[in-house]
N, C-alpha and C positions, 0 to 999 in steps of 0.2 A: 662290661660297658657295651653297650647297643650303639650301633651306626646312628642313633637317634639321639644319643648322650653327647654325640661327638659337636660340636660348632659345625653346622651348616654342612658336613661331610669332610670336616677338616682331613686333610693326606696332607703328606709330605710326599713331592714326588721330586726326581730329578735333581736339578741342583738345590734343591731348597733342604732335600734329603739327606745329601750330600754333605753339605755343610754342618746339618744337627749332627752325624753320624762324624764326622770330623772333632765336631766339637764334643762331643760324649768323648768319643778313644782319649783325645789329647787331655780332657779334664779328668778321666778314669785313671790314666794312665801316669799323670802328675800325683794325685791322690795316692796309688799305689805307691808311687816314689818317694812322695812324702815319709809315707806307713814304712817304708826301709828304712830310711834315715833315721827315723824315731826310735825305731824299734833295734837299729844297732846303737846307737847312741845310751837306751836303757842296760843292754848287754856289757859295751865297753865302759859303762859307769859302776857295773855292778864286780866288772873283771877287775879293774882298775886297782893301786895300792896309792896313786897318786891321787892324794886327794884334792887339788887343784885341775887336774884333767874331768876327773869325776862328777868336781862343781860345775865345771863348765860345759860336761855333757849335761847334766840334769835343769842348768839355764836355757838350754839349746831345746830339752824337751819340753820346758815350759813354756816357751813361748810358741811353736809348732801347733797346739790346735789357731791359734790366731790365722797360718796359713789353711792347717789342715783343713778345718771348718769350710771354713768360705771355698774353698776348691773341690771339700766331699760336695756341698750345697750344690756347686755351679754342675759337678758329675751328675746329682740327681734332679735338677733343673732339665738339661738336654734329654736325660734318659725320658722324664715325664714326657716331654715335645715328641721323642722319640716313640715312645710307647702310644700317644692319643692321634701319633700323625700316621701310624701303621698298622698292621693288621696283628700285631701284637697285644697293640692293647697295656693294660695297667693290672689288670686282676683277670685276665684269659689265662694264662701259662703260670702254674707253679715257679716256672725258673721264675718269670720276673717280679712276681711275688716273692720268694726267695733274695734277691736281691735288690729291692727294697727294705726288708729286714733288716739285711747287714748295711746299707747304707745307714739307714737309723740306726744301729747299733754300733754303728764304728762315729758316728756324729755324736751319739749321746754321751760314751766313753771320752772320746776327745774331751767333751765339754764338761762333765762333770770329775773325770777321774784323774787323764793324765797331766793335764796342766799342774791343778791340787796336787797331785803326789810329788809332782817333780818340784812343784815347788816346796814342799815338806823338805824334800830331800834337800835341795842348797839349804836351806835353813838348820839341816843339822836332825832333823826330825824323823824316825825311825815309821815308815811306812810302808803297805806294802809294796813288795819288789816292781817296780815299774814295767819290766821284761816282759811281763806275760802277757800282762793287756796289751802292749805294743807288738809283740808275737803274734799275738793273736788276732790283732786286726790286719797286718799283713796277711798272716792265713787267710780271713774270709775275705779280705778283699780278691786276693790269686782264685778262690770258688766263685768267687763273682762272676770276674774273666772268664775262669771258663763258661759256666753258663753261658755267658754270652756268646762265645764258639759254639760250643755245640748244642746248645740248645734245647734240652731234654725234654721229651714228648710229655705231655700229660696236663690234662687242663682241670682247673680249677672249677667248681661247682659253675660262677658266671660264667664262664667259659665253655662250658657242657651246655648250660640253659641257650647260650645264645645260636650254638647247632642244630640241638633242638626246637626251638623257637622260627627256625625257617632262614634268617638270618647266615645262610653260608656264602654269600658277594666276601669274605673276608676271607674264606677258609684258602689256602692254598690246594690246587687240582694241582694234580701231574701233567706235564709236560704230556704233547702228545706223541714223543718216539717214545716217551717210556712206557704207552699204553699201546704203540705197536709191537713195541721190542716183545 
């Protein structure tokens, strides 16, 4: 995306920055929270001999994307804000293309997979093991995170064009003691 793609030279600066970046952590980090709870929930349903504990863990999983959803949504909400009001961008950096992926991918599964299984499973109905996809979007949520710490270099073909292109008012320079040091 070009500084030209952006609304009028849309930034977020200061408190306005402040706030989206507030609200990304606290909605990411609910999200992730969420993704534990589910995903012990399909573990102690699966460890389980009691099968009244079991049902009630696999109700608790089904009804979880109802929060999941709406809370990954509002994560990738802020993130978008975040990305189009900063020099990040939406498709510059690999990482944040990377996670977008797993935002849709852990939104898609919510919604088509683990509601449906879980609800198979109070029903009595032999599907598969609920554990893994719920393992599993913990996992990629925690690769999320990090990305987001540390940030790994490496930019996407837009991303390249747009350095190339003359466009570098976005690029970050070094500090100038690091260019004396």
């Amino acid at each position: 995306m070009s500084a030209a793609s952006t609304p009028a030279g849309f930034r977020l600066r200061g408190r306005a920055h402040k706030v989206a970046l507030t609200a990304h952590i606290l909605t990411a980090v609910g999200w992730f929270g969420i993704a534990v709870v589910v995903a012990f929930c399909g573990l102690a349903a699966a460890a389980s001999d009691d099968r009244v504990l079991a049902s009630a863990l696999y109700r608790t999983m089904e009804t979880a994307p109802w929060l999941s959803i709406p809370v990954g949504l509002a994560a990738v909400a802020t993130g978008v804000l975040l990305g189009l009001g900063t020099s990040f961008g939406l498709v510059r950096h690999w990482w944040v293309v990377v996670k977008i992926v797993i935002a849709a991918a852990v939104i898609v599964t919510d919604a088509v997979l683990v509601g449906h299984v879980a609800h198979d499973a109070v029903a009595g109905r032999v599907g598969p093991p609920l554990y893994g996809s719920t393992v599993a979007h913990v996992v990629v949520l925690g690769v999320a995170a990090v990305l987001s710490v540390f940030k790994p270099r490496g930019r996407t073909p837009w991303g390249r064009r747009q350095l190339v292109g003359g466009d570098t008012s976005r690029v970050p320079r070094p500090s100038p003691r690091v260019l004396a040091g």
